[in-house]
N, C-alpha and C positions, 0 to 999 in steps of 0.2 A: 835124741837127735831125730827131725822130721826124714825119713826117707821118702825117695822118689819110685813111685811106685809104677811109675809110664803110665797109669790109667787117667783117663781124662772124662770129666764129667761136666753136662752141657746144661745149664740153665736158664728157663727161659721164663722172663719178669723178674729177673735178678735183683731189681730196684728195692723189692719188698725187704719188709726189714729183717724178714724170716730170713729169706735170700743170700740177703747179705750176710747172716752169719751161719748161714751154708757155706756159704765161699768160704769163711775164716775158718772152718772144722773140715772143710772138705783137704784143704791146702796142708792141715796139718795133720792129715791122714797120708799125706803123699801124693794127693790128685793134682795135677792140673788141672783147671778152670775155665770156661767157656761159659763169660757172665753174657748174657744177652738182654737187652732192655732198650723201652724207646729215650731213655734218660740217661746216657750212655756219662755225657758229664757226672753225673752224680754218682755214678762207681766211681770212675776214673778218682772222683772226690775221695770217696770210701777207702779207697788203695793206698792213696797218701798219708790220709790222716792214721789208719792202722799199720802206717809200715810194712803192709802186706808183700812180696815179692810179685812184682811185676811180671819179672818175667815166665812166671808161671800161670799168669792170669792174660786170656784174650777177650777185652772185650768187647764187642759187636753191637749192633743196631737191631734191633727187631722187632716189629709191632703187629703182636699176637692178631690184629682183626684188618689187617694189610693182608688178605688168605691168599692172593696172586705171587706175592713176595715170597713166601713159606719157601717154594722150591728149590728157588735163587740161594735164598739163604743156605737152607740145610747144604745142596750140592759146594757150595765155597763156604764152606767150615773148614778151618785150616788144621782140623783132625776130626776125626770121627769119632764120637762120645760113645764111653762105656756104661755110663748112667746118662740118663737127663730126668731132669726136673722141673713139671710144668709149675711154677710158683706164681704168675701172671693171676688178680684177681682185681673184681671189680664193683663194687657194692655202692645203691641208692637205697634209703626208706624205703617201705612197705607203700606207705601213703602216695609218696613221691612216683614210684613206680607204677601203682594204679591211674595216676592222671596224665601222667609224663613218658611216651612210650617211650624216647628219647634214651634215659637213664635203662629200661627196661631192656632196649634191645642193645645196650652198650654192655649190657652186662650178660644175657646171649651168647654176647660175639667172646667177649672176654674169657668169661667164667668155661664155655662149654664149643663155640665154634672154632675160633681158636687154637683150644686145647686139641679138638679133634683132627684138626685140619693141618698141623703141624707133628703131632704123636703120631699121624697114620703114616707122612712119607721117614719119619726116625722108623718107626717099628717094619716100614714094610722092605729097606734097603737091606735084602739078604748079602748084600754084599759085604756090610758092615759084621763081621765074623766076630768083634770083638763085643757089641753089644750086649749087657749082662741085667741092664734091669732098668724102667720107665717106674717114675715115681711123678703120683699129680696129688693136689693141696686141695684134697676136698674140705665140707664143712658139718658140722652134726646141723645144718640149719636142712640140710639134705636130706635127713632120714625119715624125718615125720612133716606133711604139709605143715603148719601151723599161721595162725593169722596175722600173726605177726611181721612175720618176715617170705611167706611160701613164695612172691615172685622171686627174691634172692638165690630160696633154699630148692627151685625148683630148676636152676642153674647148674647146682651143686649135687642137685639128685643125678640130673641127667649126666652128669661128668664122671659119677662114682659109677653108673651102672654103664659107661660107656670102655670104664677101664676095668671092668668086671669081666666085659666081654673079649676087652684086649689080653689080660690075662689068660685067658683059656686059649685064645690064640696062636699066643706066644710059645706058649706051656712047651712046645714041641721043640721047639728052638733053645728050651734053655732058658730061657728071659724072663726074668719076674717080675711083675706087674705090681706095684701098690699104689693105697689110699688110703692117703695122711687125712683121715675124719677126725678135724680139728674146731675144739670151741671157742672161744673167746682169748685172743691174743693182745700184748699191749703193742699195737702198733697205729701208723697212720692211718689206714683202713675203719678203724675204729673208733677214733678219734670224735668226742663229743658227742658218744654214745652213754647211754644210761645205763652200765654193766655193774654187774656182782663181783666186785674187788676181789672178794676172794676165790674167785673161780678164774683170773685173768692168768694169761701162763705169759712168760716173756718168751721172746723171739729167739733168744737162744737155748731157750728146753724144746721149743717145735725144731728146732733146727736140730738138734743131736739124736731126736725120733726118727730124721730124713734122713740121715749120714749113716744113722748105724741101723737102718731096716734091714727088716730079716725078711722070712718067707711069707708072714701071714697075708693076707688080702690088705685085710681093715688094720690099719694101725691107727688107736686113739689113745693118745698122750694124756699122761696123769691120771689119777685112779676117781678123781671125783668124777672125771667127764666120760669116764670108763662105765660109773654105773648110770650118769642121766644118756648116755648110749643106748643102753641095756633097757631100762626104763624106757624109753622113747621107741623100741623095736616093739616091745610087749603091750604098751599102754591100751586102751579100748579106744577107738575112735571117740567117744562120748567125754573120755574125759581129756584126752586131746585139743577139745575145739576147748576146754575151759583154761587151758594152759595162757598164760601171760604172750 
């Protein structure tokens, strides 16, 4: 039997498909929910179709690069989140991104302005006494430049080192900071990408990494992408730039 555990947990980019089965593991932990997304239909869809309980689930409007909004928003939450979870992401080509600054500074906003400009008034409301931990969806495209993808992964850099530093911040308060450094997922994001099948994780093994985080910083899901982690921290800049 799910118990009601009174904690409430604030997600924002719900839409994703990670997201969404955050919501489904978070609810059956006992949390209430605070889906937030600018595709607010398309939860509301999700709820029905999974019989999920409604009335444990609030969902909201929110549009991560609206940064004037952010305040409005947080202050009229109709509770005040014990977790939140930045899941909101946004990815063009390599290619695309060097001609088209358009896609480039969309993803900026999304991947890393965003995320800062709405984690800093969550984390900076001491008021909120209940607050127990910020969780953001970085990407291993973050760890090493590479040529392939470094305008995406340099999004993803800047996100991970920015909740490195909220982390330390925190620290005093109690509040743990993580960074879900995440590889190759089967979701829309991805979608009509050229991936290694067998390296792809589905949406609900990222999602039970997010639900049951512990203390570490870096949490990276599955043991294959554990060692191209490892490997990508150590590697020589030289053989780096020959990397696909």
């Amino acid at each position: 039997m799910i118990q009601n555990t009174g904690r409430n947990v604030l997600i924002l980019g719900a839409n994703s498909d990670v997201a969404k089965q955050c919501i489904k593991q978070y609810l059956e932990k006992g949390f209430s929910v605070t889906a937030a997304s600018r595709d607010t239909g398309s939860l509301e869809k999700f709820v029905r179709e999974n019989n999920l309980d409604s009335s444990k689930i609030a969902i909201l409007y929110f549009d991560a690069v609206d940064f004037d909004s952010h305040q409005k928003f947080y202050d009229t939450l109709p509770v005040k989140p014990h977790i939140a979870v930045y899941a909101a992401g946004f990815l063009v080509d390599n290619e695309k991104a060097l001609r088209d600054f358009k896609g480039t500074k969309q993803m900026m906003q999304v991947n890393y302005m965003g995320a800062v400009s709405i984690l800093n008034i969550i984390a900076m409301d001491q008021s909120n006494t209940q607050l127990e931990r910020i969780i953001g969806m970085s990407s291993l495209s973050g760890v090493r430049g590479r040529k392939s993808n470094f305008v995406y992964g340099s999004t993803k850099a800047a996100f991970t080192q920015y909740l490195a530093g909220l982390r330390q911040e925190l620290a005093s308060r109690k509040i743990t900071v993580n960074a879900l450094v995440i590889g190759y997922i089967r979701t829309k994001i991805n979608e009509g990408l050229q991936l290694n099948e067998s390296l792809i994780m589905e949406p609900d093994y990222v999602a039970k990494h997010i639900v049951n985080a512990g203390n570490s910083f870096t949490i990276v899901p599955n043991f294959k992408w554990k060692m191209i982690y490892i490997i990508l921290k150590i590697l020589p800049e030289g053989l780096v730039s020959k990397l696909p």
